[in-house]
C-alpha positions as CSV (number, residue, x, y, z in Angstrom):
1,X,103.8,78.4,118.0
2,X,101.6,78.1,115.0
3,X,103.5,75.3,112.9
4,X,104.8,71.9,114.0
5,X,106.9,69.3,111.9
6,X,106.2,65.6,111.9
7,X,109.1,63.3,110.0
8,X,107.0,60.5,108.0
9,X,108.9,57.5,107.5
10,X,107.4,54.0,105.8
11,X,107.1,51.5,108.5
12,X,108.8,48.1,107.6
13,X,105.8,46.4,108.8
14,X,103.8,48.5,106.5
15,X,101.8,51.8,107.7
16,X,103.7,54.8,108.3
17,X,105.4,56.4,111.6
18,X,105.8,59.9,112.8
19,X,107.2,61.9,115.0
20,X,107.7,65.5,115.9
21,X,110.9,68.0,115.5
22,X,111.5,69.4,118.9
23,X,108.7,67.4,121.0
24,X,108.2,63.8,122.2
25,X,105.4,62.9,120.3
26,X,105.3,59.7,118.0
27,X,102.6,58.1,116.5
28,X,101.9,55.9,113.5
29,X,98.6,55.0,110.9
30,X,98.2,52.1,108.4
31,X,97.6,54.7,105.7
32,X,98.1,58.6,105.7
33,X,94.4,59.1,106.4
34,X,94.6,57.4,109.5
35,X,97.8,58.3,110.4
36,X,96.8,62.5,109.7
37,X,94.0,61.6,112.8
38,X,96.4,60.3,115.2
39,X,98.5,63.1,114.5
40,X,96.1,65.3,115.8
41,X,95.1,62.9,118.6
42,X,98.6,63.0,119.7
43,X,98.5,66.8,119.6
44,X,95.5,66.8,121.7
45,X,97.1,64.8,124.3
46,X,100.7,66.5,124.3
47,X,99.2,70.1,124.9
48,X,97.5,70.8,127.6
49,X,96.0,74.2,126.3
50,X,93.4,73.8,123.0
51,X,95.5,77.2,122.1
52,X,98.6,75.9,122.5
53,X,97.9,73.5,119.8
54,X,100.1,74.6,116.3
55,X,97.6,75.0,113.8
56,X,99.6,74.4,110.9
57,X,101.1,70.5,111.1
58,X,104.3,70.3,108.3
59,X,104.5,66.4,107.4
60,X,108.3,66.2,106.2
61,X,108.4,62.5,104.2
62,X,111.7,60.5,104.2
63,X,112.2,57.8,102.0
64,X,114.8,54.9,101.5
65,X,116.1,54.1,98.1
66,X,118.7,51.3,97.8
67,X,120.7,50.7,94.2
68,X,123.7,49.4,93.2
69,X,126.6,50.8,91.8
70,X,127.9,48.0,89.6
């Protein structure tokens, strides 16, 4: 596999929270820089094989709007 996609939601605590499509891997950052790193920390630690790892990582973000009608 060569691609891997994390959903990237705002935590309501502030920071953000991730996890992956298809795999049990969740982690979270205070900002995206830091959150970027633990993604590939958690990559690290989910695949056993340094060639197993996707090399492309697909961050899908998901935001919340609330309005009102009236």
């Amino acid at each position: 596999m060569s691609e891997i996609i994390f959903v990237v939601e705002k935590d309501l605590e502030g920071g953000f929270n991730a996890r992956a499509l298809g795999y049990s891997i969740f982690t979270q950052g205070e900002d995206m820089t830091e959150l970027k790193n633990n993604i590939k920390d958690a990559l690290k630690c989910h695949f056993e094989m340094e060639k197993d790892v996707p090399r492309i990582i697909r961050l899908h973000m998901v935001t919340e709007e609330v309005f009102s009608y009236a």
